[in-house]
N, C-alpha and C positions, 0 to 999 in steps of 0.2 A: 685814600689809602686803604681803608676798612674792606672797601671793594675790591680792589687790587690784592689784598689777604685772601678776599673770596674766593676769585678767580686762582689764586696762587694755591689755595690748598684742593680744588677743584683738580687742575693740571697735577697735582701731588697726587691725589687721587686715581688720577687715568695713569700715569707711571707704577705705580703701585698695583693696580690693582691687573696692570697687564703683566706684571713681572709675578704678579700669584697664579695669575690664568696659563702663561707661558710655562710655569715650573709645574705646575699641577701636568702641564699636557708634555712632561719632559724634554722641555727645551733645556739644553744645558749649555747653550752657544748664549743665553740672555746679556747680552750688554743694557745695565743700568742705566749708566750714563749716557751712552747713545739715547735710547729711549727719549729718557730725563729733556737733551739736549733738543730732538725733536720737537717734544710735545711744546716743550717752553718757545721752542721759534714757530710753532701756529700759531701762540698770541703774545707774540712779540712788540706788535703794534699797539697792542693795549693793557702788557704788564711790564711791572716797571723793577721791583723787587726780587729778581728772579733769585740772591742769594738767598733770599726768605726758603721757598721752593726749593733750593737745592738741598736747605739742611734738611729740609723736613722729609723729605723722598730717601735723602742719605742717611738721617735719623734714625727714622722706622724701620728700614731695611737692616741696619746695623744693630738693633736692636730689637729685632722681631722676636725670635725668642723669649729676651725677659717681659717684650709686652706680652707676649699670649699666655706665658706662665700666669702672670696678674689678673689677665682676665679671664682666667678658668674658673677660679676660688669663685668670680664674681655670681659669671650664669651657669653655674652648675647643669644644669639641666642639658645646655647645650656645649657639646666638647667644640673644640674652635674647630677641628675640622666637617665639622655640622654644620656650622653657625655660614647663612650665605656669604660666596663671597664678597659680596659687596659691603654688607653689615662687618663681616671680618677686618677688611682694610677702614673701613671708617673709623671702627672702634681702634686700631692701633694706631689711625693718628692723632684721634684724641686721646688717647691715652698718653700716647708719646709727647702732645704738646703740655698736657695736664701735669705731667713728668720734669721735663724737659725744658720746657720754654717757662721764659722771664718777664716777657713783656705781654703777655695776654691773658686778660683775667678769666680765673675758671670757669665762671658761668659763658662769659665769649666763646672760650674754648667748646664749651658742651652746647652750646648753643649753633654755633658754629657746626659740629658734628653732624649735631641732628639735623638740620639744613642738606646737609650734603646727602643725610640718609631719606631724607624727604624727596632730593631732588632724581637721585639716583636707582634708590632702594627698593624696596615692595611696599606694599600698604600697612605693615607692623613695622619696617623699620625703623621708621625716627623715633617711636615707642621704646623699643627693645633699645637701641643706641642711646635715648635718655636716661633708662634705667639704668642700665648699667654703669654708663660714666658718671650718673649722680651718684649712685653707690660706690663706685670708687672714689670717688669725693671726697663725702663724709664719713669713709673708711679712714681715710688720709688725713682728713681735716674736722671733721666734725661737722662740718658747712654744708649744707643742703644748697641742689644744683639749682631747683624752682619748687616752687609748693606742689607742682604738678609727677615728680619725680617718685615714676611707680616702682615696684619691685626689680629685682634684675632678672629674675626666673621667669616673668610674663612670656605669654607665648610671642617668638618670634617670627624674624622672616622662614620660611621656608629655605629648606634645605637647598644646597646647587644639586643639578643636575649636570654640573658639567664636572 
């Protein structure tokens, strides 16, 4: 199942992060859920939780806003619309799961993140994504994400160019 989360916030990920690429290039015809619906029936064959995915892609979207407000205070340095777009959607879904969800523990969550920004990202961003979600953390909690959990300000990924 842990795997199946992977893969689920993965395809969260590619939903997401086409619906910021589409709006950015003024697409205003964007169907969400078409999307959503798509990407989930490429691996349909090997995911099994798609309601997991659905809330999480529904989530973030519905509350992009108050994530990006949260994570501005975080990396000051970089305003979100700075911040790449990939590093952007990763952090608001850890953020949103850090938020949001019940059944996954923080560090999974931020662990989780950074994975995605590893897989995905540039060469700074599982850095940058570490920072910052630990730092909202034990802003939140007091709890430290790993001992490794640098500053939020480090220098990030590179801006988009798109």
């Amino acid at each position: 199942m842990a795997s199946n989360r992977h893969l689920g916030r993965i395809i969260a990920l590619q939903t997401l992060f086409e619906q910021d690429f589409r709006r950015a290039a003024g697409d205003t015809d964007f169907d969400l859920d078409a999307v959503l619906k798509r990407n989930i029936a490429r691996y349909e064959a090997t995911v099994d939780d798609t309601d997991f995915i659905a809330q999480l892609v529904r989530g973030v979207a519905a509350h992009e806003k108050e994530l990006d407000s949260e994570l501005q205070p975080v990396a000051p340095e970089w305003p979100i619309d700075q911040i790449a777009r990939m590093d952007r959607v990763v952090l608001r879904i850890g953020l949103y799961e850090l938020k949001h969800g019940t059944d996954v523990p923080p560090k999974v969550v931020i662990n989780e993140a950074v994975e995605l920004a590893k897989a995905f990202g540039s060469e700074n961003s599982s850095k940058f994504v570490n920072g910052v979600l630990g730092t909202v953390l034990r802003q939140n909690t007091g709890e430290a994400a790993a001992p490794s959990v640098k500053a939020a300000d480090e220098p990030a990924a590179e801006k988009d160019a798109a």
